[in-house]
C-alpha positions as CSV (number, residue, x, y, z in Angstrom):
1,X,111.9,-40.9,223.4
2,X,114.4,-43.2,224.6
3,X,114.6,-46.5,226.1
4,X,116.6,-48.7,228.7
5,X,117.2,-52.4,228.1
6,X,118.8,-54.2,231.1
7,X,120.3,-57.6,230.7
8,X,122.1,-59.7,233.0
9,X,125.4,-62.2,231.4
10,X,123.2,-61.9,228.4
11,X,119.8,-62.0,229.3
12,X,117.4,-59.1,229.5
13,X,115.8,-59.0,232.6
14,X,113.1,-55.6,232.3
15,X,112.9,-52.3,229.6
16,X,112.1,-48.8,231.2
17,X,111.1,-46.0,228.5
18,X,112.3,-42.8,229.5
19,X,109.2,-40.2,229.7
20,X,110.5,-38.0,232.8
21,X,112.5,-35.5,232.9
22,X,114.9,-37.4,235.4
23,X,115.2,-41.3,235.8
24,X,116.9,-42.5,239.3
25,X,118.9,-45.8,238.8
26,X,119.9,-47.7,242.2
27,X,118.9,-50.7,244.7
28,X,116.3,-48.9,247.0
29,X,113.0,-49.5,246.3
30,X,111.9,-46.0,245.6
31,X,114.2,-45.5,242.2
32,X,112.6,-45.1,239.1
33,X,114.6,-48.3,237.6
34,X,115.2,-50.5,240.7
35,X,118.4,-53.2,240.5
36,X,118.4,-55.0,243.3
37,X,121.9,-55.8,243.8
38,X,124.5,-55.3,246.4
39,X,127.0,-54.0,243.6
40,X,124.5,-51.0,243.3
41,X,124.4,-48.2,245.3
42,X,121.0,-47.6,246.8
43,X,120.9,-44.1,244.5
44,X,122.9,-44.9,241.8
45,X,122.7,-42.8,238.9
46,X,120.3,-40.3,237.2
47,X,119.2,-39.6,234.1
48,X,118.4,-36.2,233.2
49,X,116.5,-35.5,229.6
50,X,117.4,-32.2,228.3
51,X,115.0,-31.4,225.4
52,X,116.2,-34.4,223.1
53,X,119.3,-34.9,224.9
54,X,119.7,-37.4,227.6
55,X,122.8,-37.7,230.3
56,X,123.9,-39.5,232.7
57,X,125.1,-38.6,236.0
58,X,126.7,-41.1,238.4
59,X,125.9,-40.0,241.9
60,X,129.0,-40.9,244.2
61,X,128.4,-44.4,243.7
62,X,130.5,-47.4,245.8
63,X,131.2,-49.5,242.0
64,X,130.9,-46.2,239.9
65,X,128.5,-46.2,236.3
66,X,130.8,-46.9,233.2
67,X,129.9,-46.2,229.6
68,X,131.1,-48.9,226.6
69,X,133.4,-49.7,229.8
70,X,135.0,-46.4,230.6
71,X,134.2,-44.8,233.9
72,X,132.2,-41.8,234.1
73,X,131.1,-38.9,236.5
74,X,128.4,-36.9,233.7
75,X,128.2,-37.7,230.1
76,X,125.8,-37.1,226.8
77,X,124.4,-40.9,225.9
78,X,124.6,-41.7,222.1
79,X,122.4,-44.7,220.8
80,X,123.3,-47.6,221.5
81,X,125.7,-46.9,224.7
82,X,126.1,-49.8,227.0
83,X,125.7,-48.1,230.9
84,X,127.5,-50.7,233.3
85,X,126.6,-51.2,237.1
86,X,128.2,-53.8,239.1
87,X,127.5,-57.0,236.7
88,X,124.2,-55.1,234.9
89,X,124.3,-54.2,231.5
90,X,121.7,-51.5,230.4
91,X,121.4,-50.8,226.7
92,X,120.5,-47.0,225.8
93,X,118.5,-46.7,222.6
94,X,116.4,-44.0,220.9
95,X,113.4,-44.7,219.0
96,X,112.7,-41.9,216.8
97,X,115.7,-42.5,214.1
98,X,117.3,-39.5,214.2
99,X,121.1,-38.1,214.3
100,X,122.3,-36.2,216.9
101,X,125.2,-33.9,216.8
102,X,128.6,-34.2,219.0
103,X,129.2,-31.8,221.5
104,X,131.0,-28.7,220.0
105,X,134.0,-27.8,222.5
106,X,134.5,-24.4,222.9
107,X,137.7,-23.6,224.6
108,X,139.0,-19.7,224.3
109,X,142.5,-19.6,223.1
110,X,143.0,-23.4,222.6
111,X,140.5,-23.8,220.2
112,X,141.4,-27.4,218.2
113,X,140.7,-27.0,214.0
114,X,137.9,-30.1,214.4
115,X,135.6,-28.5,217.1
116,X,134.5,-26.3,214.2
117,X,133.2,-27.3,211.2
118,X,132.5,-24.7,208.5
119,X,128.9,-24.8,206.9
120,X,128.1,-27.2,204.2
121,X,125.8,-29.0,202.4
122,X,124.3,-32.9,204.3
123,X,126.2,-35.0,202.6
124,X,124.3,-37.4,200.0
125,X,124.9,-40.6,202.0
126,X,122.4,-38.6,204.4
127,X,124.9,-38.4,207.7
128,X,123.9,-35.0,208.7
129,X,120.3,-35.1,207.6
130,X,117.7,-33.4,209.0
131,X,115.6,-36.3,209.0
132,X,111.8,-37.2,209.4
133,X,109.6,-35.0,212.1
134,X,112.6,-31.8,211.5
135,X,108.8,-29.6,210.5
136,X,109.5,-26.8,207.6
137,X,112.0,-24.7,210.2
138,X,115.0,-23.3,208.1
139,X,118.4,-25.0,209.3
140,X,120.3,-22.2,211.3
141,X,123.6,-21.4,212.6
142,X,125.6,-20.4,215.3
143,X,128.5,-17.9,214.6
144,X,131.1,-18.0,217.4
145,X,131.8,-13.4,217.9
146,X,134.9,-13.7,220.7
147,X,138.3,-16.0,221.1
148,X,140.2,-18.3,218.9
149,X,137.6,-19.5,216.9
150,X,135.9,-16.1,216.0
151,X,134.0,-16.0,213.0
152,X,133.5,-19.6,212.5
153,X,129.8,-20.8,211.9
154,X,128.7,-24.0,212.5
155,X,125.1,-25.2,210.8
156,X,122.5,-26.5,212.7
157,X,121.6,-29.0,211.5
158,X,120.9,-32.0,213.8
159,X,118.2,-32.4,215.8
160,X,120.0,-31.1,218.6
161,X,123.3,-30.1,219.4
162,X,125.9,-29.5,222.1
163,X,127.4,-26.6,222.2
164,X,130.0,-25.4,225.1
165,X,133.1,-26.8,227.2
166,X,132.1,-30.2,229.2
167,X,132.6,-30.1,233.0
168,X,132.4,-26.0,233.0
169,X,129.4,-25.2,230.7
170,X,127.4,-27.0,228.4
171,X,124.0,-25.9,227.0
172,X,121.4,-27.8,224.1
173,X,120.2,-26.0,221.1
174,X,117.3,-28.2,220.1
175,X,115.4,-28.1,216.3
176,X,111.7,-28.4,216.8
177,X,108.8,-27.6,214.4
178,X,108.1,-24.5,215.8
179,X,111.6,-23.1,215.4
180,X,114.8,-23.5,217.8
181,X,115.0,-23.7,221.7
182,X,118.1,-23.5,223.8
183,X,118.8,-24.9,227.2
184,X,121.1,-24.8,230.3
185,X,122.5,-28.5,230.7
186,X,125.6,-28.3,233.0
187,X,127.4,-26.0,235.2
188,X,127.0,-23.7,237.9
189,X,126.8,-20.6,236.2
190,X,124.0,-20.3,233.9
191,X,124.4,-18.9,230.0
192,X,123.8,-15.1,229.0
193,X,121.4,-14.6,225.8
194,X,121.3,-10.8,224.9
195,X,122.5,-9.7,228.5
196,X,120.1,-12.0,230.6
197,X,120.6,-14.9,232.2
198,X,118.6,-18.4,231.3
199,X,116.6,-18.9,234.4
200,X,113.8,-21.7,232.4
201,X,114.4,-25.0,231.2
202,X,114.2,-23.9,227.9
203,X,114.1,-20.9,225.9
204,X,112.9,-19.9,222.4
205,X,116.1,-18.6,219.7
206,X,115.6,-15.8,217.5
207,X,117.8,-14.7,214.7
208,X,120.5,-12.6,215.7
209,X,120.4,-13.5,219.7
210,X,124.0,-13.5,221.4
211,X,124.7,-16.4,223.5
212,X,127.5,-16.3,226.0
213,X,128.6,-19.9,227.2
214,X,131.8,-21.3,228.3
215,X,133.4,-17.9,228.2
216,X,132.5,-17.2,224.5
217,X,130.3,-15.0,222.6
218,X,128.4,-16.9,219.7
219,X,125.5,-15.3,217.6
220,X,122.4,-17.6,216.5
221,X,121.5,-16.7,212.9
222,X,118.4,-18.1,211.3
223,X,117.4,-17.2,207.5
């Protein structure tokens, strides 16, 4: 689980742990995290946790929501990202010590050589580890079956990890004890495994199920 630490010029003024599936941010009393300020919108922002994942979403807001002080309409949080609203501060931090993996950005016929990584052994500094609480599940991984990047694989093996193109379709493959689960975490249309469409929050992988996302077939292999 994750946490919110909001300071004011310096001073931390309240912590909120993140335990819902969505967090409301804004001045009106009925928000989940309420800052009452005229610099913040009455609804804000939201926070939506997908499996181990956690993004933000700012919601038409008069000041806008800015990450390590770049504006932003939807974005992943990383540990340790500074959110800004108006002259608040919140510090986003995780408890539970583990990596997470960037979002992999598939994009048919423009595919870019470092949205791919082939598979290879953690390295010994331990970037890339599976870390405490991964449970005895095999590390799997995904092998992209259409466009410019076909026949690429890329291991699994994070925590959780991205996979898709950001503001069209972006889904979570999550590593739990009990084996892999995949989500739906942006975009209107929903992704494809083996011909049907996600309709849950979440759903179980099995080896040799064919994802379609972002306009790409990829194939989830698991020894």
């Amino acid at each position: 689980m994750g946490k919110l630490v909001v300071s004011l010029d310096g001073v931390v003024i309240k912590e909120v742990q993140i335990t819902k599936d969505k967090t409301t941010l804004g001045r009106r009393p009925y928000n989940d995290m309420v800052i009452d300020n005229l610099a913040v919108s009455g609804e804000h922002a939201v926070l939506q946790m997908v499996g181990g994942d956690v993004f933000i979403e700012d919601l038409n807001s008069t000041n806008g929501t800015y990450i390590n002080g770049k504006p932003i309409k939807k974005q992943l949080l990383a540990n340790h990202d500074t959110i800004e609203i108006g002259k608040y501060k919140i510090k986003y931090l995780t408890d539970d010590g583990h990596d997470y993996e960037k979002t992999l950005v598939i994009r048919p016929g423009a595919v870019q050589p470092q949205a791919f990584r082939p598979t290879q052994p953690p390295p010994a500094s331990g970037f890339g580890s599976q870390g405490p609480g991964s449970g005895g599940v095999a590390p799997a991984t995904i092998k992209v079956l259409s466009g410019a990047a076909s026949g690429r694989e890329v291991a699994l093996t994070k925590v959780v990890t991205t996979v898709g193109k950001p503001g069209v379709q972006v889904a979570s493959i999550t590593r739990r004890p009990s084996g892999y689960v995949f989500a739906h975490v942006e975009g209107a249309v929903r992704p494809v495994i083996n011909g049907a469409v996600v309709t849950g929050e979440s759903v179980p992988l099995h080896n040799g199920d064919v994802i379609e996302l972002a306009g790409t077939q990829m194939q989830f292999i698991q020894p």
